[in-house]
mmCIF file of the N, C-alpha and C atoms, coordinates in Angstrom:
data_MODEL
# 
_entry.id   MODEL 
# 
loop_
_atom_site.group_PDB 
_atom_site.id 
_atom_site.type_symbol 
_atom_site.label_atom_id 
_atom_site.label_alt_id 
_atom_site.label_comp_id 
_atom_site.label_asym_id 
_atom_site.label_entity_id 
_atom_site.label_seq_id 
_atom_site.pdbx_PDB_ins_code 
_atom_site.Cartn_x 
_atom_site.Cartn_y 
_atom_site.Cartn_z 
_atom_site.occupancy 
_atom_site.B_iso_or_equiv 
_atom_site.pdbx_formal_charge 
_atom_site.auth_seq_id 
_atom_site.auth_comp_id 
_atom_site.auth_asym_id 
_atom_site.auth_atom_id 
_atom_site.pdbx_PDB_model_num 
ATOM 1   N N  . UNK A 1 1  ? 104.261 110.979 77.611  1.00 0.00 ? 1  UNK A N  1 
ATOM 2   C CA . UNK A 1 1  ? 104.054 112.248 78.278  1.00 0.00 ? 1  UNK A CA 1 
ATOM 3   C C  . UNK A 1 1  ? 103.194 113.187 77.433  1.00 0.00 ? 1  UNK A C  1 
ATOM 4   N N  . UNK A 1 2  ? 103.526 113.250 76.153  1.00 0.00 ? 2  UNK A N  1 
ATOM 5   C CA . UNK A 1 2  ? 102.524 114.031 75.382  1.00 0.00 ? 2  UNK A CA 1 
ATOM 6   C C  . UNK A 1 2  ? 101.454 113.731 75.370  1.00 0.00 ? 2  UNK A C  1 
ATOM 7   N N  . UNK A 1 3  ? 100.738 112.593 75.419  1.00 0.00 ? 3  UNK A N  1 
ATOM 8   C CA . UNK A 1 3  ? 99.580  111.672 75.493  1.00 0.00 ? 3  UNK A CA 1 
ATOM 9   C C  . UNK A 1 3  ? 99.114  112.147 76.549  1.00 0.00 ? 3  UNK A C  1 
ATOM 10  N N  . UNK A 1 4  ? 99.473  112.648 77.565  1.00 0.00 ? 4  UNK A N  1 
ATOM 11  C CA . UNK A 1 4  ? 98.952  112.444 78.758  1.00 0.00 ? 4  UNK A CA 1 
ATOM 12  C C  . UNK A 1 4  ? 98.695  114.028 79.083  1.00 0.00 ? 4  UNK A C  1 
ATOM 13  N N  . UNK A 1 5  ? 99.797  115.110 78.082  1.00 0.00 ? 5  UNK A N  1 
ATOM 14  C CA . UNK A 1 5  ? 99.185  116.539 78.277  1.00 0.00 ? 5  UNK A CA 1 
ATOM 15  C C  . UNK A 1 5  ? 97.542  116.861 77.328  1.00 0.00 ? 5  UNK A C  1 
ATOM 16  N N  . UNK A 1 6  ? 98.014  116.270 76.056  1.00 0.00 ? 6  UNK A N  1 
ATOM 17  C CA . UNK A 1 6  ? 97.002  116.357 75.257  1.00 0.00 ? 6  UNK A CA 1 
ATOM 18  C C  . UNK A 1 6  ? 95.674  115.868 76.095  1.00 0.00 ? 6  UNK A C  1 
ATOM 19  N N  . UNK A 1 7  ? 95.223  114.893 76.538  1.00 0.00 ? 7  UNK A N  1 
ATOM 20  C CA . UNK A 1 7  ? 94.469  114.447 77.714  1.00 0.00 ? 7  UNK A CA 1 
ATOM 21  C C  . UNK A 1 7  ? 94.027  115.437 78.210  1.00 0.00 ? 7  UNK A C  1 
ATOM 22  N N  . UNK A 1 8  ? 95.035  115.744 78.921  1.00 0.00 ? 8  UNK A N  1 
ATOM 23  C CA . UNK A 1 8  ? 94.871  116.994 80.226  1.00 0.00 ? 8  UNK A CA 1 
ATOM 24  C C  . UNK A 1 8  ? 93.985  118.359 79.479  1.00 0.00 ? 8  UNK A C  1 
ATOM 25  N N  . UNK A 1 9  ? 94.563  118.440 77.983  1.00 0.00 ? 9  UNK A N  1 
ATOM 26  C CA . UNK A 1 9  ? 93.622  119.629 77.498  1.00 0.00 ? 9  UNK A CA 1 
ATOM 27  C C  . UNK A 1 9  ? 92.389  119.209 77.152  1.00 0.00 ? 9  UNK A C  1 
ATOM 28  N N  . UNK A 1 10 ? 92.224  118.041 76.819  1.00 0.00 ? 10 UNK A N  1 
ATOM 29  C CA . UNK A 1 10 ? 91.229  117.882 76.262  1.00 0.00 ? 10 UNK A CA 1 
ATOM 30  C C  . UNK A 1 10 ? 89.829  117.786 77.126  1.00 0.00 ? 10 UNK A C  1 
ATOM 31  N N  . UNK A 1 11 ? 90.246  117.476 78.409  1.00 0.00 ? 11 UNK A N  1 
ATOM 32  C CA . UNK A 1 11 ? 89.831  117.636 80.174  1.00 0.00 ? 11 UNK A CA 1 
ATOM 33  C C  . UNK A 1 11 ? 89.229  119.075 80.022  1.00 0.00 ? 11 UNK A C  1 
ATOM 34  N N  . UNK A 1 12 ? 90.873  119.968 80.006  1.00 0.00 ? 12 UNK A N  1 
ATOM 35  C CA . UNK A 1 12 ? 90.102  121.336 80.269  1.00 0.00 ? 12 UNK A CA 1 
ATOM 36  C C  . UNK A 1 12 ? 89.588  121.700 79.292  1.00 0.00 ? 12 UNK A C  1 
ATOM 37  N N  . UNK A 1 13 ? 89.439  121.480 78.363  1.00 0.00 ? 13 UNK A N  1 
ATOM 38  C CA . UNK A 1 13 ? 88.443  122.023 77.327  1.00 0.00 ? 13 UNK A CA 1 
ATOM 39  C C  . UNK A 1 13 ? 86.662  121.749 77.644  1.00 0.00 ? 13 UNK A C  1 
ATOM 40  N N  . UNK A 1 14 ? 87.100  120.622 77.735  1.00 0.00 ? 14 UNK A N  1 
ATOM 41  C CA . UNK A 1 14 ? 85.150  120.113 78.334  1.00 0.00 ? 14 UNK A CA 1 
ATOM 42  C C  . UNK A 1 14 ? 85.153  120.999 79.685  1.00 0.00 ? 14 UNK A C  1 
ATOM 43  N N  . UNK A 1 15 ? 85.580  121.128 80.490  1.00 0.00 ? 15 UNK A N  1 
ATOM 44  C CA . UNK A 1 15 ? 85.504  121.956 81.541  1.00 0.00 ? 15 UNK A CA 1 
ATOM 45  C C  . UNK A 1 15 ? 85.544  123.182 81.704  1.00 0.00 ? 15 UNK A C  1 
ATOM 46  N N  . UNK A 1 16 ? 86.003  124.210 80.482  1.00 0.00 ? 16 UNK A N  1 
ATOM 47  C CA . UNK A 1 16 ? 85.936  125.373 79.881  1.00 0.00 ? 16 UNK A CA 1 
ATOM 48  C C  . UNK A 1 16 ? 84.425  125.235 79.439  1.00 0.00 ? 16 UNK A C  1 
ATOM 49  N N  . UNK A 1 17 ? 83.937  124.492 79.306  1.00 0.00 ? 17 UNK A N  1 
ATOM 50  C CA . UNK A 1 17 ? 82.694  124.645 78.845  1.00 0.00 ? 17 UNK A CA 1 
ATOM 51  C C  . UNK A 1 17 ? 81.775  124.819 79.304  1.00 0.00 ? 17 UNK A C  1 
ATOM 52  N N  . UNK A 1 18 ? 82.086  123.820 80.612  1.00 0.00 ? 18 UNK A N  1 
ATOM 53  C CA . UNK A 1 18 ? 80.953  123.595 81.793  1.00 0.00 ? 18 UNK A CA 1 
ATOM 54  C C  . UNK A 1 18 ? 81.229  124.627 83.030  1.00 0.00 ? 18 UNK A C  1 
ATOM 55  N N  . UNK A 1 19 ? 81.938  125.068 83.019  1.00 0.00 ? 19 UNK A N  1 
ATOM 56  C CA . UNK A 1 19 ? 82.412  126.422 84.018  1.00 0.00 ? 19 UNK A CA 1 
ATOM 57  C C  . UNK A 1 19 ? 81.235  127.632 84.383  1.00 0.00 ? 19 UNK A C  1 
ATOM 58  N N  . UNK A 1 20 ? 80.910  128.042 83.240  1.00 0.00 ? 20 UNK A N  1 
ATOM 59  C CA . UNK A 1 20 ? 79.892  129.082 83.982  1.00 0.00 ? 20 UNK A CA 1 
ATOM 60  C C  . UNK A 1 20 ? 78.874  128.666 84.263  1.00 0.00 ? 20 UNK A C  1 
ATOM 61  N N  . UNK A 1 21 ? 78.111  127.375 83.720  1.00 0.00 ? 21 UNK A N  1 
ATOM 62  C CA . UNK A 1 21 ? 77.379  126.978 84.670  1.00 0.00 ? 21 UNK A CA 1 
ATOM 63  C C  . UNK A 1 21 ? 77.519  126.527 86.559  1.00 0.00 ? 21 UNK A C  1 
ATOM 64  N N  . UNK A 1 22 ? 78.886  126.366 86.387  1.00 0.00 ? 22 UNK A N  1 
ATOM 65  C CA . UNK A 1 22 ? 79.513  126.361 88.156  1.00 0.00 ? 22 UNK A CA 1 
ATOM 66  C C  . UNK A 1 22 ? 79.353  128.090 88.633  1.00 0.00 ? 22 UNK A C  1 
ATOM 67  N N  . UNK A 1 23 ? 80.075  128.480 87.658  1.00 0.00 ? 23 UNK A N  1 
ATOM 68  C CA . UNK A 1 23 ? 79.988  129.996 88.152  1.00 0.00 ? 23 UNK A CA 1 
ATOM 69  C C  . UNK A 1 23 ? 79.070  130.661 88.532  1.00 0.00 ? 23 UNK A C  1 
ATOM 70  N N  . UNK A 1 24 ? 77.846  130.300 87.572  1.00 0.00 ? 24 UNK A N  1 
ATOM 71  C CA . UNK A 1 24 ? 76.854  130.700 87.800  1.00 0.00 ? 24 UNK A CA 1 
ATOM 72  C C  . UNK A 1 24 ? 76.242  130.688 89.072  1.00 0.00 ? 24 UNK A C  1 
ATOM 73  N N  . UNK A 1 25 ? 76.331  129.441 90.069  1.00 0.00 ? 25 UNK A N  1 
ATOM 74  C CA . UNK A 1 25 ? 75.944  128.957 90.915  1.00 0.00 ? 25 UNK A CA 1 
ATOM 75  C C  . UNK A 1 25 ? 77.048  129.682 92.259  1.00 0.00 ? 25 UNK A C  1 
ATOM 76  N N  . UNK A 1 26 ? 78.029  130.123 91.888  1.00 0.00 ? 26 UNK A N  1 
ATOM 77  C CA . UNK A 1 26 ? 79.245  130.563 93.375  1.00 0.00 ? 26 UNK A CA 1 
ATOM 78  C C  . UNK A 1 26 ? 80.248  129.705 92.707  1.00 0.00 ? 26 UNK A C  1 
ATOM 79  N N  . UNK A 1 27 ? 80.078  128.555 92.040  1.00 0.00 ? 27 UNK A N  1 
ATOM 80  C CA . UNK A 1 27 ? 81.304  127.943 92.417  1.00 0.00 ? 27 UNK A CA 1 
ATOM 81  C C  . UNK A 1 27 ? 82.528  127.657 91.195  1.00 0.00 ? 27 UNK A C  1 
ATOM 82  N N  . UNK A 1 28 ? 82.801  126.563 91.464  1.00 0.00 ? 28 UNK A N  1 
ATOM 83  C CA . UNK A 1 28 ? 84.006  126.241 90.543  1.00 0.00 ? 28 UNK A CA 1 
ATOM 84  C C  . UNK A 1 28 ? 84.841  125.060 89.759  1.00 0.00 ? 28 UNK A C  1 
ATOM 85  N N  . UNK A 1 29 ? 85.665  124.693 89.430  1.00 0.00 ? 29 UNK A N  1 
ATOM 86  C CA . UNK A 1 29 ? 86.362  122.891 89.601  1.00 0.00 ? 29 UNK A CA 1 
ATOM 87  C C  . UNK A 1 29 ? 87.970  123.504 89.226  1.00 0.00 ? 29 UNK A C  1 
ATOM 88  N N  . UNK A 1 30 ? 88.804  122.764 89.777  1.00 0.00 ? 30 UNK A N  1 
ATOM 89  C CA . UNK A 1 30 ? 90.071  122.686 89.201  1.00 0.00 ? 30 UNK A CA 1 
ATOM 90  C C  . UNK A 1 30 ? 90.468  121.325 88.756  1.00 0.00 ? 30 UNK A C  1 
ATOM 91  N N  . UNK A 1 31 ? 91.262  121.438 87.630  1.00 0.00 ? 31 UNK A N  1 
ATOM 92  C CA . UNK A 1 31 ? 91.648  119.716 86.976  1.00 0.00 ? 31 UNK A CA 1 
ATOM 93  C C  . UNK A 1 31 ? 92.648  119.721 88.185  1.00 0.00 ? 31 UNK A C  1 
ATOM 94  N N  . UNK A 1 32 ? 93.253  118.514 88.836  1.00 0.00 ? 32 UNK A N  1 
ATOM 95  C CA . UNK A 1 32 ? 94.470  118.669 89.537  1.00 0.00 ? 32 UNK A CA 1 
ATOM 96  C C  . UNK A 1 32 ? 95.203  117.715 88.933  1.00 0.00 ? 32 UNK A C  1 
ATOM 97  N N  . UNK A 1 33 ? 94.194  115.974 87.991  1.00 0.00 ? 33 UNK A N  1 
ATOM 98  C CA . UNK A 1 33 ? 95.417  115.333 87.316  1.00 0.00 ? 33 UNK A CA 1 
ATOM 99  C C  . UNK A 1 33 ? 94.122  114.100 86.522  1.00 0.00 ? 33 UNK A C  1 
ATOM 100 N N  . UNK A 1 34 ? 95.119  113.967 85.737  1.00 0.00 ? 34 UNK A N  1 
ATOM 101 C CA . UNK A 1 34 ? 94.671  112.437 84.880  1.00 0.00 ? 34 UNK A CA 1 
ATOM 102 C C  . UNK A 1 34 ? 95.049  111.165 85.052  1.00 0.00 ? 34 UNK A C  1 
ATOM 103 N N  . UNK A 1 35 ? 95.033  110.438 85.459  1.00 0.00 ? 35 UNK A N  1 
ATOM 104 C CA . UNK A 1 35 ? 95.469  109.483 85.947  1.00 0.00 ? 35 UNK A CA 1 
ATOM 105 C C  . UNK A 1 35 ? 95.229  107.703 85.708  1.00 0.00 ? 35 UNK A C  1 
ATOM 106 N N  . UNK A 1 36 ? 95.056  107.267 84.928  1.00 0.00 ? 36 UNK A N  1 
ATOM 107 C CA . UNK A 1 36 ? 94.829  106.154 84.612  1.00 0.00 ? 36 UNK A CA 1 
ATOM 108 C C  . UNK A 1 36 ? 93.504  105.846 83.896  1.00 0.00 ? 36 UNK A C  1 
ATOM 109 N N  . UNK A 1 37 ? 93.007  107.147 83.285  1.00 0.00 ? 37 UNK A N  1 
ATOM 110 C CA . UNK A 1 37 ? 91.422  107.466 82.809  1.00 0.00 ? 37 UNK A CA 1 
ATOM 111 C C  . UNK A 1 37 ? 90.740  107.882 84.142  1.00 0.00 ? 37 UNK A C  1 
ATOM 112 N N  . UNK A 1 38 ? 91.417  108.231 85.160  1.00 0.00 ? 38 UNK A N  1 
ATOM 113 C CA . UNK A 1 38 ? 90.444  108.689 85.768  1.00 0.00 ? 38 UNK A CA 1 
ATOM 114 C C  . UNK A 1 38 ? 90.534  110.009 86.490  1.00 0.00 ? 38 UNK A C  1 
ATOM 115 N N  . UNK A 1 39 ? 89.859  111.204 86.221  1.00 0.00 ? 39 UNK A N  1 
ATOM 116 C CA . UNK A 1 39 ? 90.429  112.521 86.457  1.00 0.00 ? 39 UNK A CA 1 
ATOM 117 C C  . UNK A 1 39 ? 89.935  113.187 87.904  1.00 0.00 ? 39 UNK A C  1 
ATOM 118 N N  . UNK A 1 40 ? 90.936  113.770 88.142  1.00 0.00 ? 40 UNK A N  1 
ATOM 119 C CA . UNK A 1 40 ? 90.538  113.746 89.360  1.00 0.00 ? 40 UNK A CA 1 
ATOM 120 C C  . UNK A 1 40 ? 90.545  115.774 89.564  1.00 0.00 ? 40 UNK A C  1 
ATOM 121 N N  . UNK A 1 41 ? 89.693  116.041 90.303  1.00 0.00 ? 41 UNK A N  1 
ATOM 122 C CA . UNK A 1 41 ? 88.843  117.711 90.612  1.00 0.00 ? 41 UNK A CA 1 
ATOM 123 C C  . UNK A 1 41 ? 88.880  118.160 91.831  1.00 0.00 ? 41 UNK A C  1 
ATOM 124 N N  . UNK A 1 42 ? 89.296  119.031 91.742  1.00 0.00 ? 42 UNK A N  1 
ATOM 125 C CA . UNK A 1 42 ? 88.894  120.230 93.113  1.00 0.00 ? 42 UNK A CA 1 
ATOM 126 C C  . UNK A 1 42 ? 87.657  120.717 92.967  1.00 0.00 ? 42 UNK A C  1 
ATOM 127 N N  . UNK A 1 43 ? 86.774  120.420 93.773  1.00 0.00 ? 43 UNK A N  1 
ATOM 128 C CA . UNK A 1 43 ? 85.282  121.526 93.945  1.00 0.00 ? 43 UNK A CA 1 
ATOM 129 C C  . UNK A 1 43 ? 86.115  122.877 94.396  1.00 0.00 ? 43 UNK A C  1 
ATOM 130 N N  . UNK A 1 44 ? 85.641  124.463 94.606  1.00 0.00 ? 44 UNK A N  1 
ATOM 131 C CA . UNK A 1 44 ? 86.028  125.015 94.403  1.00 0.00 ? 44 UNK A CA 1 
ATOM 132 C C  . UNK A 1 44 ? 84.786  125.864 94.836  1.00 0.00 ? 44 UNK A C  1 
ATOM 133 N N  . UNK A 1 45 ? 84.617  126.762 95.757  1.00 0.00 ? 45 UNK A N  1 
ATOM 134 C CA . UNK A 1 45 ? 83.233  128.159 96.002  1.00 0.00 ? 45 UNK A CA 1 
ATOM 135 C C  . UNK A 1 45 ? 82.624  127.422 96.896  1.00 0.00 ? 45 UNK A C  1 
ATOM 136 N N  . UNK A 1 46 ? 81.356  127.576 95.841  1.00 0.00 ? 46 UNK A N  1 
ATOM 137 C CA . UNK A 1 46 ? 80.123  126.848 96.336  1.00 0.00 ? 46 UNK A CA 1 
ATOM 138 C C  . UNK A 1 46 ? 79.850  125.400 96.249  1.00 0.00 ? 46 UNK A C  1 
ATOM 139 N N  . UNK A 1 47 ? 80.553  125.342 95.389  1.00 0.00 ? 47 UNK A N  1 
ATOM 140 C CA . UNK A 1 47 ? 80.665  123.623 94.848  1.00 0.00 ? 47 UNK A CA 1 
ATOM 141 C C  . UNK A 1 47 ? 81.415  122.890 96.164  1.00 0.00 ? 47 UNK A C  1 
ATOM 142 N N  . UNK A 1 48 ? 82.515  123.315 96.675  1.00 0.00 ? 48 UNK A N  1 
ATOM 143 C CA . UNK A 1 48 ? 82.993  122.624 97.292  1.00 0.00 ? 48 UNK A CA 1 
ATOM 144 C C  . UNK A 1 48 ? 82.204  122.630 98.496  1.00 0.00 ? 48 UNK A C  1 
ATOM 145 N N  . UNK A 1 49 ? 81.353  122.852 99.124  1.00 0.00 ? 49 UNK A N  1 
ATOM 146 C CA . UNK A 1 49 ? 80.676  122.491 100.100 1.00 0.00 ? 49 UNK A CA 1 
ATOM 147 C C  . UNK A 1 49 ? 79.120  122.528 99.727  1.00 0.00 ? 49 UNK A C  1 
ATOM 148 N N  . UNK A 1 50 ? 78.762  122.510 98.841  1.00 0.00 ? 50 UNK A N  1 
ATOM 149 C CA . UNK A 1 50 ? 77.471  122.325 98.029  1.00 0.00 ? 50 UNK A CA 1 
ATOM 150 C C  . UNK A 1 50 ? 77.083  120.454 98.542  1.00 0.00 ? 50 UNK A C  1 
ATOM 151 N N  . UNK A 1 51 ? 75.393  120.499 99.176  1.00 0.00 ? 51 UNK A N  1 
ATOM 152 C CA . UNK A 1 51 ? 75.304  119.233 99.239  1.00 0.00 ? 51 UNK A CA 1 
ATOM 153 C C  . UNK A 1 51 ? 74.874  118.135 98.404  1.00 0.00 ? 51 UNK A C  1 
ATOM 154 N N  . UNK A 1 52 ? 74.603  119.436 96.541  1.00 0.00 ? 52 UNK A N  1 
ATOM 155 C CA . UNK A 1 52 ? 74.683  118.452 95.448  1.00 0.00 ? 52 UNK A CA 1 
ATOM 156 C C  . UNK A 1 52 ? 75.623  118.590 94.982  1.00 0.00 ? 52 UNK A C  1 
ATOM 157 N N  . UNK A 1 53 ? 77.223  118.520 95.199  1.00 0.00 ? 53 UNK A N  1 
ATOM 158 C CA . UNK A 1 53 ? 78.115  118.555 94.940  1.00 0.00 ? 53 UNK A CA 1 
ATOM 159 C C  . UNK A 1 53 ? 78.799  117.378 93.997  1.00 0.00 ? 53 UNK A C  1 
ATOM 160 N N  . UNK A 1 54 ? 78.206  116.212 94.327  1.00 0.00 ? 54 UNK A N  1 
ATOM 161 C CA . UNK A 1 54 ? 78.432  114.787 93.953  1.00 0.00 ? 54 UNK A CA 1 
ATOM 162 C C  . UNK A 1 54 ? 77.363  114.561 93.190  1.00 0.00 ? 54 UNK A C  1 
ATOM 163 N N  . UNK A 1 55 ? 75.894  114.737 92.827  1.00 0.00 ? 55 UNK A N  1 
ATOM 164 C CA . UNK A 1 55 ? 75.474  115.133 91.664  1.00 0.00 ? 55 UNK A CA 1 
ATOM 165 C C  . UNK A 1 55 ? 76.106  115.829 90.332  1.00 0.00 ? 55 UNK A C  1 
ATOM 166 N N  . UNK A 1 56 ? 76.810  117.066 90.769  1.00 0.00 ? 56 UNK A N  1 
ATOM 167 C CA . UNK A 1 56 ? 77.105  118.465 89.897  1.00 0.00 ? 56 UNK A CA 1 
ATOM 168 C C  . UNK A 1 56 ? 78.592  117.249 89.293  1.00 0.00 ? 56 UNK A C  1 
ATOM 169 N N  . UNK A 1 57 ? 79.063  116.710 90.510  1.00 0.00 ? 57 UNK A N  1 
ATOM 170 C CA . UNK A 1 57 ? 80.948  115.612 89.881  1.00 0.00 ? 57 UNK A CA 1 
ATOM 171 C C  . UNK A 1 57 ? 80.106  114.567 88.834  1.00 0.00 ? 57 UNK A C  1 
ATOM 172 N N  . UNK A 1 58 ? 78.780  113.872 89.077  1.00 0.00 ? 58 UNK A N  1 
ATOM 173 C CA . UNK A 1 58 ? 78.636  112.438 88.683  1.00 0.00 ? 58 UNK A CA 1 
ATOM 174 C C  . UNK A 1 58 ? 77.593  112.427 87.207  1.00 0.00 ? 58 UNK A C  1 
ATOM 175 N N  . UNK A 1 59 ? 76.386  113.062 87.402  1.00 0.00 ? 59 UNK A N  1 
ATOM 176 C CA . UNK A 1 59 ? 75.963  113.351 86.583  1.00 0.00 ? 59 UNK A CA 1 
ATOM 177 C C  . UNK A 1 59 ? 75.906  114.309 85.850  1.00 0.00 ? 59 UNK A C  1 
ATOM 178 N N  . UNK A 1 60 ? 76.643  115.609 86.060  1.00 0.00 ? 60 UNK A N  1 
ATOM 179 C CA . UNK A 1 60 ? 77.005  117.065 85.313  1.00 0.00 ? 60 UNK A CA 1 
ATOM 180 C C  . UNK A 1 60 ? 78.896  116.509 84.727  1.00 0.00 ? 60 UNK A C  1 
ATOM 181 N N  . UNK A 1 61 ? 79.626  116.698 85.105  1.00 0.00 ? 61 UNK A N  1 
ATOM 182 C CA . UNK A 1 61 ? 80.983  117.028 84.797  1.00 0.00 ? 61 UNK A CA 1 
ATOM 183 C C  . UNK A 1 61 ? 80.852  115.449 84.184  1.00 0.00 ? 61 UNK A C  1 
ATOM 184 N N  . UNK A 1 62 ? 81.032  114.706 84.860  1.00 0.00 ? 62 UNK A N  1 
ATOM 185 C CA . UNK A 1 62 ? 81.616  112.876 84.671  1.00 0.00 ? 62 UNK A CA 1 
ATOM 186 C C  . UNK A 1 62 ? 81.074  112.916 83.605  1.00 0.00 ? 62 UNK A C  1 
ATOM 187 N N  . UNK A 1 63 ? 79.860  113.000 83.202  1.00 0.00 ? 63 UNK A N  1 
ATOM 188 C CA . UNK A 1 63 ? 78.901  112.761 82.074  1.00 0.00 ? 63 UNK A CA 1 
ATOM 189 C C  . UNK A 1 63 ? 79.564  113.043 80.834  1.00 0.00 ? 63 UNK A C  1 
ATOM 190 N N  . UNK A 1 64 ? 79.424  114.297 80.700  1.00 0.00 ? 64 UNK A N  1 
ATOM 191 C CA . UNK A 1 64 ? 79.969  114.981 79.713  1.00 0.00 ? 64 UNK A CA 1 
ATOM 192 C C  . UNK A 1 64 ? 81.542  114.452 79.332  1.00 0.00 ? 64 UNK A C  1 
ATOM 193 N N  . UNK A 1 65 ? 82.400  114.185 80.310  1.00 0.00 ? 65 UNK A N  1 
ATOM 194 C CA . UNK A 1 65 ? 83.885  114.100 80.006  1.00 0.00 ? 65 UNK A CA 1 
ATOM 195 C C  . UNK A 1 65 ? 84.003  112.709 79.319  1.00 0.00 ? 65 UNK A C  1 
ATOM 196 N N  . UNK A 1 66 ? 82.939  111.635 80.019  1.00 0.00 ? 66 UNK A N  1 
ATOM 197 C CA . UNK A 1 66 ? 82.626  110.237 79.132  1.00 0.00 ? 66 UNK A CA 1 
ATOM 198 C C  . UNK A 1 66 ? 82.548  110.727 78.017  1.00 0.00 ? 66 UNK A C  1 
ATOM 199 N N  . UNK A 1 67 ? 82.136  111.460 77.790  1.00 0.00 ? 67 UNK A N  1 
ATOM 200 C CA . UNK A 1 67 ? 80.898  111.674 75.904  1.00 0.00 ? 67 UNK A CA 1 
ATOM 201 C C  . UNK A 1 67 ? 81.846  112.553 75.150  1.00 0.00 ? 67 UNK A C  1 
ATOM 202 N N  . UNK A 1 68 ? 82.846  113.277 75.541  1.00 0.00 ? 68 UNK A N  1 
ATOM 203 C CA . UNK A 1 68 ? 84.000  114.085 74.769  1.00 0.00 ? 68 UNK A CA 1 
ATOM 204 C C  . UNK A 1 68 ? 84.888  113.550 74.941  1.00 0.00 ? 68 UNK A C  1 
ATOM 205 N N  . UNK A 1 69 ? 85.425  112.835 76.032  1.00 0.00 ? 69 UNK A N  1 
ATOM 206 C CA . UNK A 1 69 ? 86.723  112.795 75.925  1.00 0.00 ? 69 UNK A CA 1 
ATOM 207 C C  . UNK A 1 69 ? 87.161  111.090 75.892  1.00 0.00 ? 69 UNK A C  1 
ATOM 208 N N  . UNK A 1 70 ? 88.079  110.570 75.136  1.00 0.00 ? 70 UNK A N  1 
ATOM 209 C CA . UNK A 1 70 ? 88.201  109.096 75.119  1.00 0.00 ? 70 UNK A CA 1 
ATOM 210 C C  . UNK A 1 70 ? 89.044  108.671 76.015  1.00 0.00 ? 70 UNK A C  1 
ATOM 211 N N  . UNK A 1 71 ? 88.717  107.503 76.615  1.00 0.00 ? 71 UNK A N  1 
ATOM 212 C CA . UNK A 1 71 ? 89.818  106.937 77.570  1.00 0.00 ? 71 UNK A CA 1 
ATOM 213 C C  . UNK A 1 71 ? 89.302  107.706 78.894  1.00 0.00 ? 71 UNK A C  1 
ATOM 214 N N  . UNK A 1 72 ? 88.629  108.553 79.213  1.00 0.00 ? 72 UNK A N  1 
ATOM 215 C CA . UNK A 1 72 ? 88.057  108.893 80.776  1.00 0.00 ? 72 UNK A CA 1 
ATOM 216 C C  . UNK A 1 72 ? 86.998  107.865 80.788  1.00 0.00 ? 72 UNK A C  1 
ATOM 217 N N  . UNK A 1 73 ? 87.364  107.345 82.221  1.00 0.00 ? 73 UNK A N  1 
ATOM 218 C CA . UNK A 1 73 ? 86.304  106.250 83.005  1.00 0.00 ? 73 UNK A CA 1 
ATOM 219 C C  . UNK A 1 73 ? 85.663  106.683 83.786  1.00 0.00 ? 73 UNK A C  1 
ATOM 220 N N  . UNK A 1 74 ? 86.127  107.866 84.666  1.00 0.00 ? 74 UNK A N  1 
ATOM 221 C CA . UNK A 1 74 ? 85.985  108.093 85.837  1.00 0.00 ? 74 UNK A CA 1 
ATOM 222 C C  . UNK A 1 74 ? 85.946  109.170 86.259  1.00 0.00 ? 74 UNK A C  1 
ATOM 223 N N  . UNK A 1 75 ? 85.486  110.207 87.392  1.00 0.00 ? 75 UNK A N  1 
ATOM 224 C CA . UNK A 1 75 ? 85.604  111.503 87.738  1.00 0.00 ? 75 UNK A CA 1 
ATOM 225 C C  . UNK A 1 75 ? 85.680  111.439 89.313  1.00 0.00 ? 75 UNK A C  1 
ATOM 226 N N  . UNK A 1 76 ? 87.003  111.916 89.843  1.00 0.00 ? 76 UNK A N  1 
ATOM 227 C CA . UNK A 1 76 ? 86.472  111.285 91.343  1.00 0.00 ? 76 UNK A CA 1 
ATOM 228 C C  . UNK A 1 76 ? 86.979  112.763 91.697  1.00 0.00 ? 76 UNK A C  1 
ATOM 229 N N  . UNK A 1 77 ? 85.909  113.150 93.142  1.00 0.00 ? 77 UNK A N  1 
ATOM 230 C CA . UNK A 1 77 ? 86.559  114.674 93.560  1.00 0.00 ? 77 UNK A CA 1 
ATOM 231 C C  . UNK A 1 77 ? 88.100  114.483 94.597  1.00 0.00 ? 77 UNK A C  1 
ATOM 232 N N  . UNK A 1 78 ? 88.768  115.500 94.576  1.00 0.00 ? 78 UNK A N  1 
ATOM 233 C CA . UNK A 1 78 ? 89.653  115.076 95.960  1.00 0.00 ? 78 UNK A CA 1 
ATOM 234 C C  . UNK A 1 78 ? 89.697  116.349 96.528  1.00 0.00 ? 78 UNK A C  1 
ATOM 235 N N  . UNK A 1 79 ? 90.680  116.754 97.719  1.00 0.00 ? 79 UNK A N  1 
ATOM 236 C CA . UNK A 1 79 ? 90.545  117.875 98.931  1.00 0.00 ? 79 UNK A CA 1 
ATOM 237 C C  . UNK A 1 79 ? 91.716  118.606 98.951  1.00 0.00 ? 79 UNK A C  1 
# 
């Protein structure tokens, strides 16, 4: 269980990072969970109906969370 909060910060930390660039734009992300290396996001503003939305999840957020954080595989959005 600790393994799996530490995770979770280490999530929002890269995502504390990448935030005002969402903001910047209208929008937003929420972590909602970690899950087997693979984290899963709320779009959020503008993001969530943005039609590079899945760009901003695949090559913006996913990217980065590969390259900081160990054990993430994956970034999938959910609703």
């Amino acid at each position: 269980m600790a393994e799996q909060t530490s995770l979770m910060n280490q999530v929002q930390e890269v995502l504390d990072k990448l935030r005002p660039f969402l903001l910047r734009d209208g929008g937003d992300c929420e972590l909602v969970d970690v899950e087997d290396g693979i984290v899963k996001l709320r779009l959020l503003g503008a993001c969530g109906t943005c039609p590079s939305s899945t760009i901003t999840l695949k090559a913006g957020i996913e990217r980065a969370l590969l390259e900081e954080v160990p054990g993430i595989t994956e970034v999938e959005q959910v609703f």
